[in-house]
N, C-alpha and C positions, 0 to 999 in steps of 0.2 A: 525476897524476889518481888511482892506485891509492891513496895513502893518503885521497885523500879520500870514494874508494867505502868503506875501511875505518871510516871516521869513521860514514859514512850503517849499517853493518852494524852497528855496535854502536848507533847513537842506535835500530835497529828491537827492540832486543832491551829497552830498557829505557821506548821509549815509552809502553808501556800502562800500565806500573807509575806514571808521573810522572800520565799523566790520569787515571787512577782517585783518586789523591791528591788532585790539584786536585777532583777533583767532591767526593770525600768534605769535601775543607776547604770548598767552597762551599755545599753542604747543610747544614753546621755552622752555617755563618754567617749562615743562612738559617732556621734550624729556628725556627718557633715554640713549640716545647718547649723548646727550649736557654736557660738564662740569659743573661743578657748579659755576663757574666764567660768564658763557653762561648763565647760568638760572637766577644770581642775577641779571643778566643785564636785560634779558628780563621782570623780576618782576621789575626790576628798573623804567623800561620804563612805566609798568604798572601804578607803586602811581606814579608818572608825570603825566599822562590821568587823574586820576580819581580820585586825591589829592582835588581837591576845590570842584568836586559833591561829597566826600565823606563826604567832612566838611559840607557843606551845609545842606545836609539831617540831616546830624548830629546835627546840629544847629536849623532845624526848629524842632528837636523834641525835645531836651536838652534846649533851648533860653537862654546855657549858651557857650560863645567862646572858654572858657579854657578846661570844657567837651567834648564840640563839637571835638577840636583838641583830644584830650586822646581817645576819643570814634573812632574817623579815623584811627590814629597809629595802636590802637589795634585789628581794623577794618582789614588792610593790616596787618598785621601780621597776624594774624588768617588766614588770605586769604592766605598766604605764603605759610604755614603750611599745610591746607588743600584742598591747588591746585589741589592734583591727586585725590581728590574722583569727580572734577566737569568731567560729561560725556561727555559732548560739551562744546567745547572751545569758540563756540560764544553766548553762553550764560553768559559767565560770568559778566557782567554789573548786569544784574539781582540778579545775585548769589552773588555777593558780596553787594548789595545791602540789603539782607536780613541780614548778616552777620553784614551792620553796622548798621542796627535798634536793633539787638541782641544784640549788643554792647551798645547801647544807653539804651535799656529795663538793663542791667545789671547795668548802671552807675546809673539810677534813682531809682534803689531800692537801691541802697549803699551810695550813695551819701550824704555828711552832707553838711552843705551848713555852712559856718565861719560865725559865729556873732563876732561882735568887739562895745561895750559898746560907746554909744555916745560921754560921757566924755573924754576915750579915744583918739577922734581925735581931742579933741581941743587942746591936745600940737603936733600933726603931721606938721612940717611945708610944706605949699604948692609951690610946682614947678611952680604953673602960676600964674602970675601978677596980676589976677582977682580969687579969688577960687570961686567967683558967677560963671564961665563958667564953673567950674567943674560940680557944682550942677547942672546947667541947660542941660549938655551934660547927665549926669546921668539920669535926670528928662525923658530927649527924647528919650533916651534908652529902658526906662521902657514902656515910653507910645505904643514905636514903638513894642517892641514885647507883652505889652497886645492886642495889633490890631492883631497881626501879630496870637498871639493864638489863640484867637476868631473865627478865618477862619478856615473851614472843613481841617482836615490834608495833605487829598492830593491835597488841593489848596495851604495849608502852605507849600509843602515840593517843589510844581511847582517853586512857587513864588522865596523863597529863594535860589534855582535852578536857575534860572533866571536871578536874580540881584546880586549872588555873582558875575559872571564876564561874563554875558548872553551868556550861556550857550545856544548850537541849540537846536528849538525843535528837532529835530532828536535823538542828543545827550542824549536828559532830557527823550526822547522815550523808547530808547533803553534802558537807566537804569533804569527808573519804569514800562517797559515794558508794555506800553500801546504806543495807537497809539497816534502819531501827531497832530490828531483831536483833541483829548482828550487833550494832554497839550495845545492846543491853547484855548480849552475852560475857562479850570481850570485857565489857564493865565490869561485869558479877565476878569473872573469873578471874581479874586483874587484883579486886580487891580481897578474896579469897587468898591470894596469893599475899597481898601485905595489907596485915592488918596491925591494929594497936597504935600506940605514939609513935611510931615510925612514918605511918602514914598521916597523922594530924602536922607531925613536923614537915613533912614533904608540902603536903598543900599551905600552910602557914608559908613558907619560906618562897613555893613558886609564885603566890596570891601576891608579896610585897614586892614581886618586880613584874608583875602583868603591866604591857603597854598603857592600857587603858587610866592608871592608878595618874595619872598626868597627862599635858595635851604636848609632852619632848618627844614621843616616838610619832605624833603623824606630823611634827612639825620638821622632823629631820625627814622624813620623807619627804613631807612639799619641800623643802629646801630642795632633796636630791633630785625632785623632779624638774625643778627649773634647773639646776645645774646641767640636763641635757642642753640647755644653749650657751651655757658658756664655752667660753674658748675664742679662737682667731679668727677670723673670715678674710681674704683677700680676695682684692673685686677683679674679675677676669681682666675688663678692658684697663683698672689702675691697677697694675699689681703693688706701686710702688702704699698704694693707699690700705692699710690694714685697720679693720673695726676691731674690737676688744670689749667684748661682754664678760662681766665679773658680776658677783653677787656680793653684796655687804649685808649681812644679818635675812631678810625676806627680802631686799630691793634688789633687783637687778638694774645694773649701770651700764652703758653703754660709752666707751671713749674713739674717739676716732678724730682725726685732723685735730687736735688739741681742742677738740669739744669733749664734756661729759653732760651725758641725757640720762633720767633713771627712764626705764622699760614697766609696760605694765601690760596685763590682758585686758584688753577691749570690749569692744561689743560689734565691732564690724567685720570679723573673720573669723576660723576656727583656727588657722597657721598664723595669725599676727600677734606681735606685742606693738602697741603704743608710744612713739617716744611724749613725755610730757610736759617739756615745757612748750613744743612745737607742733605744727601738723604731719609729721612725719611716723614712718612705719616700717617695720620688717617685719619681711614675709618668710616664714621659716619651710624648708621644702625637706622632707626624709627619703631615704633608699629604702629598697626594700625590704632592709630588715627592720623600721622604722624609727630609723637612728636619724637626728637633724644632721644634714648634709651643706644645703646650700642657704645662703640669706640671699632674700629679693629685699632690696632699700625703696620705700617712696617718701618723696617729698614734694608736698602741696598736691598730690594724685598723680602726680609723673615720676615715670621707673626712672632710679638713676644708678643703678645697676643691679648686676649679681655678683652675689661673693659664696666664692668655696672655702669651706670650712677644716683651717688646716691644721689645728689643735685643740 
């Protein structure tokens, strides 16, 4: 128990500095002075923080890794989207929190899970030397999260918090928003509960796919964030004229009248992208559930329409 009152002493000395951060990246990402090249950055900086407890939670309540990551992506997106309805900026740990249990509550009612016919694998040829180590990794897989389910939820979601890449209690505080105490309890008791190589194999195996281990899970995030502008726009006064924004790799393309423009964030609005070979601009307008709805088009500083977004 003494090293884990030690853990709770250092997570008090560096708390305040982590939620001052957090508000200041949420205000950022929120400012309606800020461009919108200002804002992806400060939401960038966001899934960097809160990329591996997003996956975690995700994980202890999916106990599958490929869900888990789908459930967090779409976890920060969501959160992207509906940044301006949160009232306090230092709450948002909490808030997005809720948002990826939502997430996960969605993936478990839809979710089919692949069966593949046993006969099947007997013509797959195997990648390791030994296919006994596959089975026996699989074997420990299985064993490790029936343990791991068994445990009261919110000791499974401490736990896995914890040993994805030990996470402060401070940290693990602030985002299931209870106190300190608390996650050293849930901690003590979680691990009480499984102990030995059981548990060495569990954090080993959840640590080799934490988001953080590479820069592919905020990069499919910014991907899925710009993908809120893709789709069709048709301009009220042309209907016959349709724009068509796609994305290739990180660039977004803009086609329309047998032109193509790439798109880019600016520095002269917080709703524009930039076309770049020209002086032209769209102005992106959302409802209010903060979904892109309409495009404003300028060229040379003159409106030359509105388009409603019909895919």
């Amino acid at each position: 128990m003494r090293g884990i009152w030690l853990l709770i002493c250092r997570g008090l000395c560096n708390g305040t500095d982590i939620v001052n951060e957090v508000r200041a990246l949420v205000i950022k990402a929120t400012d309606s002075t800020a461009t919108l090249a200002e804002k992806h950055e400060a939401f960038s900086r966001l899934v960097l923080y809160f990329q591996d407890m997003a996956y975690a939670c995700a994980y202890a309540v999916l106990g599958d890794f490929h869900l888990a990551e789908d459930a967090a992506q779409e976890a920060f997106i969501t959160a992207w989207q509906e940044l301006h309805q949160l009232r306090q900026p230092e709450a948002f740990p909490g808030w997005f929190r809720r948002i990826v249990l939502t997430e996960c509550n969605r993936l478990r009612r839809g979710k089919r899970l692949r069966a593949t016919p046993l006969d099947d694998g007997v013509s797959v040829p195997s990648t390791l030397d030994d296919p006994q180590i596959m089975i026996e990794r699989a074997e420990l897989k299985k064993a490790v999260f029936a343990a791991i389910e068994k445990l009261p939820k919110n000791e499974r979601i401490v736990i896995t918090l914890f040993y994805l890449k030990g996470q402060s209690h401070s940290d693990i505080g602030t985002f299931l928003e209870v106190p300190m105490t608390t996650v050293a309890k849930r901690l003590y008791s979680g691990r009480v509960r499984l102990r030995g190589k059981m548990m060495d194999g569990f954090k080993t195996d959840l640590a080799s796919h934490r988001p953080s281990r590479n820069a592919s899970f905020a990069e499919k995030v910014k991907a899925g964030i710009y993908d809120e502008y893709i789709g069709q726009y048709r301009f009220d006064l042309r209907p016959e004229l349709v724009v068509n924004i796609k994305r290739e790799g990180d660039r977004l393309i803009s086609e329309a009248a047998g032109q193509t423009n790439e798109l880019f964030a600016g520095k002269g609005s917080e709703t524009e992208l930039l076309i770049k070979e020209f002086d032209g601009r769209g102005e992106f307008i959302r409802d209010e559930k903060g979904r892109v709805s309409h495009l404003v088009y300028y060229e040379f500083g003159q409106e030359m329409g509105k388009a409603r977004k019909i895919t």
